[in-house]
N, C-alpha and C positions, 0 to 999 in steps of 0.2 A: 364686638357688640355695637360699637358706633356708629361702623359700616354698615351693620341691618339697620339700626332704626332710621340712618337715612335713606337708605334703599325705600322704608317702606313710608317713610316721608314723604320721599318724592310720588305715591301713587296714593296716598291718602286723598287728591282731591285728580281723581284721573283724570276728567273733562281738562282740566285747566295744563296739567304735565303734558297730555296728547296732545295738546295746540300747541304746545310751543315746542314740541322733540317735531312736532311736524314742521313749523315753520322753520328749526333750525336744518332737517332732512332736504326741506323744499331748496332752502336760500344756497345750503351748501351744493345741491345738484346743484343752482342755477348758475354759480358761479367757478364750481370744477368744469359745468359742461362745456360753458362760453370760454375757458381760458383752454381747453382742449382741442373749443372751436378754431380760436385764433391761431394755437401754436400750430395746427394741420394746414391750417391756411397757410401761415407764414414759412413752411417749413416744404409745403409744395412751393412756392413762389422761388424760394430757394434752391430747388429741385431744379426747376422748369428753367432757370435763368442759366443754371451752371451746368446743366444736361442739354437744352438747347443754343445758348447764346456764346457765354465766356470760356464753360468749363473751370474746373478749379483753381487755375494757373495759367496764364496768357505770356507767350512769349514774342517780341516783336523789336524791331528798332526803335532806338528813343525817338519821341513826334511824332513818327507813324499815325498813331490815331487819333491827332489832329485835323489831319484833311488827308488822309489813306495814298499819300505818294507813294506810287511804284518807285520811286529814286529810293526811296528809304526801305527797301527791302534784303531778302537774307538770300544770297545768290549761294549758299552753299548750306542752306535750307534743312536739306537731306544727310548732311554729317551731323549738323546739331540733332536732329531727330535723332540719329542711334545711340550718340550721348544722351539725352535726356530721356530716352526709355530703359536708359540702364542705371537714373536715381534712382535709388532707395525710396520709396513711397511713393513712387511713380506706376500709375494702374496703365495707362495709354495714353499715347501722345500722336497727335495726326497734325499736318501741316498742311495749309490751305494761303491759296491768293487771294487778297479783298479790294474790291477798288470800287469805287462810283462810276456810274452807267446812266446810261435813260436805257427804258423800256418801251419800245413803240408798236403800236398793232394799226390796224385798219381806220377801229375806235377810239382812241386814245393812245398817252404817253406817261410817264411816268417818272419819275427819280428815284433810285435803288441801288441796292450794295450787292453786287455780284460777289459769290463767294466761290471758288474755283477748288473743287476738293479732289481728294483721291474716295470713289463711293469704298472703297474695302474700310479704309483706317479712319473714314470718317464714324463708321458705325460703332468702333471702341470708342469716341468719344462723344457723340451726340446721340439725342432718339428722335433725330428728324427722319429716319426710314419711319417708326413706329408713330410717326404724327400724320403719315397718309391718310388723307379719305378719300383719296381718289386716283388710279391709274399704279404708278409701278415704280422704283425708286433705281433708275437707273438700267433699262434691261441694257444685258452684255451684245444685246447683235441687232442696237440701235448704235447711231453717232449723233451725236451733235442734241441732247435733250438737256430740258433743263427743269429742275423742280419751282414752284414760286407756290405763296402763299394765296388763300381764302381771299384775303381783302385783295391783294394785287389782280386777283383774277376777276374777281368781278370791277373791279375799276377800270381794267383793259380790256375787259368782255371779252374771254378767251374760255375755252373747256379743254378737253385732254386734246391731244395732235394739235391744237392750232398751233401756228405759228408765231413766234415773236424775234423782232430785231432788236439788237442792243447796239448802241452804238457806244464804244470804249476809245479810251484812249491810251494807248502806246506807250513802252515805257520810252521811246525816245520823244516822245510825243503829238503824235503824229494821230490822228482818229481814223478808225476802222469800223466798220459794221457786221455783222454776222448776225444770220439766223438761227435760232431752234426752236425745236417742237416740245411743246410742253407734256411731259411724260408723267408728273403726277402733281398733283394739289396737295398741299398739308395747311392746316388748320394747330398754332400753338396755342397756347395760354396767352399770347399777348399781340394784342390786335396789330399798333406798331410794329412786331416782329414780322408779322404776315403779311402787312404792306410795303416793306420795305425790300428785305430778304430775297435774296434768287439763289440755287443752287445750280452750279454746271459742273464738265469734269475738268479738273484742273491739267490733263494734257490735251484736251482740245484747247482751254483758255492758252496757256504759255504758248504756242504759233502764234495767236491772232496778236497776243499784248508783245512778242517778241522778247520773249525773256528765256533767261535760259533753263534747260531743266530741272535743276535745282534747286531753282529758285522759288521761294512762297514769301508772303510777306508776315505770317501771324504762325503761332505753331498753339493748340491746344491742348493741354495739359489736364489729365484726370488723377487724381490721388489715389490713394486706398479707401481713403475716408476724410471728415471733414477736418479731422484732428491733425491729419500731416500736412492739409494746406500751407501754415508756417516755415514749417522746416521745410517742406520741399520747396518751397517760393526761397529762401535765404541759401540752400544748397546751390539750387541753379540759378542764382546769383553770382555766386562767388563762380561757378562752372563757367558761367556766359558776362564774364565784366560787361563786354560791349555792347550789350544786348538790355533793354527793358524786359523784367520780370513783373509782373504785376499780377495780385491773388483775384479773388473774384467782387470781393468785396471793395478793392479801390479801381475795377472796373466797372460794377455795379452801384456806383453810393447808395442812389436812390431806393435801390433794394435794402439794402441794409439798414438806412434810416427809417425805412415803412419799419422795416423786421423789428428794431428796437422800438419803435414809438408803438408799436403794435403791443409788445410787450407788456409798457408799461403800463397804457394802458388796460391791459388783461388784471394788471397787478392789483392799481389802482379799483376798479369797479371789484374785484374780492375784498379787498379791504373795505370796501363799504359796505360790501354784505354783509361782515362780519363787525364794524359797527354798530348795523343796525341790528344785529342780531343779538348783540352786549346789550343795548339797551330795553331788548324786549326777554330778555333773563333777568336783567336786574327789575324791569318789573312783575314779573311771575315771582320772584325769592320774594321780593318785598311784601308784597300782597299773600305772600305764604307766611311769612313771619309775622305780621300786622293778624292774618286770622288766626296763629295759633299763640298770643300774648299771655292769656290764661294758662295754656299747657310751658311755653319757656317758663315762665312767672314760678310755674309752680315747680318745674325742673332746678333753680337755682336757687328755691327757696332750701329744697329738701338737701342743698351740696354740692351739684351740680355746678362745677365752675365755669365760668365765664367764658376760659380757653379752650373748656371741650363744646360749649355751647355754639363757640365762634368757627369749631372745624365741622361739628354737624354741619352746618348751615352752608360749609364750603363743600365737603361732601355730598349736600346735595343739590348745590349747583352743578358741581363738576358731572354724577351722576346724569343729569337729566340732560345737559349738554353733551357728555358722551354718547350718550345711547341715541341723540337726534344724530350725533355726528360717522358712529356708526351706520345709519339707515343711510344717511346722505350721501357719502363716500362710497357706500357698496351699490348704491343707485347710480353713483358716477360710472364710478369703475365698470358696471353693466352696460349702462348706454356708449361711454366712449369706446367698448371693447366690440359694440354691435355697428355701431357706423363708424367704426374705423376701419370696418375690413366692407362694408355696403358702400360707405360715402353717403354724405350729404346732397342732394340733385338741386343745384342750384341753376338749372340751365334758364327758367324764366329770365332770370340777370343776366346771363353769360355775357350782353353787351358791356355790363358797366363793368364786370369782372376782369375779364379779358383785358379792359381798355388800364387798368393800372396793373396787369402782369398776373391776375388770382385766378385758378383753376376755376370751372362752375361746379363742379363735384371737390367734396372739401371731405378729407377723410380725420376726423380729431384724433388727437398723438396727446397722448401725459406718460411722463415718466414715474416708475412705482416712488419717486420719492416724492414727487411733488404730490401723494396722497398722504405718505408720512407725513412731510411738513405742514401739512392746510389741518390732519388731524391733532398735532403738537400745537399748532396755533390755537384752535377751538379749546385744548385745554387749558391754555395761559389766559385766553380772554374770559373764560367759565371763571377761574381765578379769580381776575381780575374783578369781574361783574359780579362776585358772590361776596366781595370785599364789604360791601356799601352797605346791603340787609344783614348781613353776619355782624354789623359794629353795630349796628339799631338796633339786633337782637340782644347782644351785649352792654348795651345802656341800659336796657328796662330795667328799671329800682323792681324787686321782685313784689313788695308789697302793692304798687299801685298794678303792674301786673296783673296779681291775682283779681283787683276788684273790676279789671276789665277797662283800664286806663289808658 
């Protein structure tokens, strides 16, 4: 019985319930959208670092990636690789040479990290084939090509076939130069990476650097998922003593600390939503109990105790907060479920995006708990915010009540 009369409580004065189930509907889209915004963002940046750059698990000589000395490399490269694609949570593993270079053309010159791969086993672990916009990732009945980035190419004013020299140094140290033709362009998420970056085949590089076949100096590592990063980082540890293991995250910091500060605040700006949304329920209840003084008054004259009078009043908080919080959440849940498989086109930006690591197409991601939890929230601050009009309904002396006091 207590649960209708507050149902119909809360629509005795509809104009004033409709504003406020709307602005709780409105406030909670605004803040499930932007926190789905964020986690798609961060969750690509994640994507794109550990799919094109580190991979899940990096393996290499301890200092290596201090200043990239060939002296500090893995001359038997190719044995650790069959170990370490026979861990346990091990998805693919490909091993590559990385050294500093110049870049030089007719126009210009450069500083860049030649990266010397095998193109089959690079493809289980990166999607720099799938980052192409232009030319071909390697054709088999070319020699001597090399992939490089957007930004690299227009700073050396080069297109497909041109030619570029690098001039490398030796692992006995000694400097060499060599030509290739640029066979295709790729364009990452992260402008840095496209300036910097070159891709060649790693048995044309080992001639020119004089190392021996085996030899690579980084090996890349894909998990199954992001769950076994740990364990498989502490397995081939213990596999490889002599050897730096490192996950993607203490190769990345930068990434990580965006990902958590990103987070927070996601959190923080919800939580203000739903501040402000406490204080705009506590004054709809208030100004509900303040017009109906006469009608309590005359409820607690007739018997009506004080306790049932105090859970109405909560009942019909919680009521009118639920039903916004319904509208708002199945609003979320609609919009994140449509530009999560469209994306977001944020290409107008793509400069400034790019330039700290974020896709320009941002696809939003929420998981179905984080709709439980933000709806379990709205109920405890409904609670919370129904506290205040439910004890000032409960004070009114019933007598000066009825005279309208």
């Amino acid at each position: 019985m207590l649960i209708q009369i507050a149902w119909r409580n809360v629509w005795r004065n509809r104009t004033r319930s409709l504003v406020i189930v709307a602005a709780i509907a409105l406030g909670l889209w605004a803040g499930i959208f932007s926190d789905a915004f964020m986690l798609g963002m961060t969750e690509q940046q994640v994507y794109n670092t550990i799919h094109t750059e580190t991979g899940h698990v990096q393996i290499n000589k301890p200092a290596f990636l201090v200043n990239h000395d060939l002296q500090l490399r893995m001359d038997n490269a190719d044995s650790v690789l069959v170990g370490v694609r026979k861990t346990p949570g091990v998805k693919a593993a490909a091993a590559r040479i990385q050294l500093m270079a110049m870049a030089s053309t007719a126009a210009n010159s450069a500083g860049i990290m030649v990266n010397g791969i095998d193109p089959d086993s690079q493809r289980s672990v990166s999607d720099l084939e799938k980052l192409l916009m232009e030319g071909a990732y390697f054709p088999s009945d070319r020699s001597n090509r090399i992939l490089i980035g957007k930004q690299l190419a227009e700073k050396l004013k080069v297109r497909l076939n041109s030619r570029i020299v690098l001039t490398l140094q030796t692992a006995a140290g000694d400097i060499t130069y060599s030509s290739f033709k640029v066979s295709g362009i790729f364009q990452s998420f992260d402008s840095e990476f496209d300036k910097q970056m070159v891709f060649v085949r790693k048995s044309e590089l080992q001639p020119l650097l004089q190392l021996p076949q085996e030899s690579a100096s980084v090996i890349t590592v894909l998990t199954n998922s992001l769950e076994d990063v740990d364990a498989v980082e502490q397995a081939l540890q213990r596999q490889l003593p002599n050897l730096q293991v490192q996950n993607w995250k203490k190769l990345s910091p930068m990434v990580e600390v965006t990902v958590s500060t990103i987070m927070q605040f996601s959190l923080v700006f919800v939580g203000i939503i739903l501040f402000a949304l406490a204080f705009g329920i506590v004054n709809v209840m208030l100004m509900s109990v303040l017009d109906r003084t006469r009608e309590i008054g005359m409820l607690m004259s007739i018997g009506m105790r004080p306790a049932r009078v105090f859970r109405m009043i909560l009942l019909e908080t919680i009521f009118l907060s639920f039903t916004g919080a319904i509208i708002g959440v199945s609003l979320s849940a609609v919009s994140v479920a449509y530009f999560g498989k469209t994306g977001i086109n944020l290409s107008s930006m793509s400069a400034g995006f790019n330039a700290v690591g974020f896709s320009s197409i941002v696809y939003p991601s929420l998981g179905l708990d984080f709709y439980a939890n933000i709806t379990l929230m709205v109920v405890v601050i409904a609670l919370l915010a129904g506290v205040f009009p439910a004890r000032r309904a409960i004070k009114m002396q019933p007598a000066d009540a009825l005279r309208g006091e």
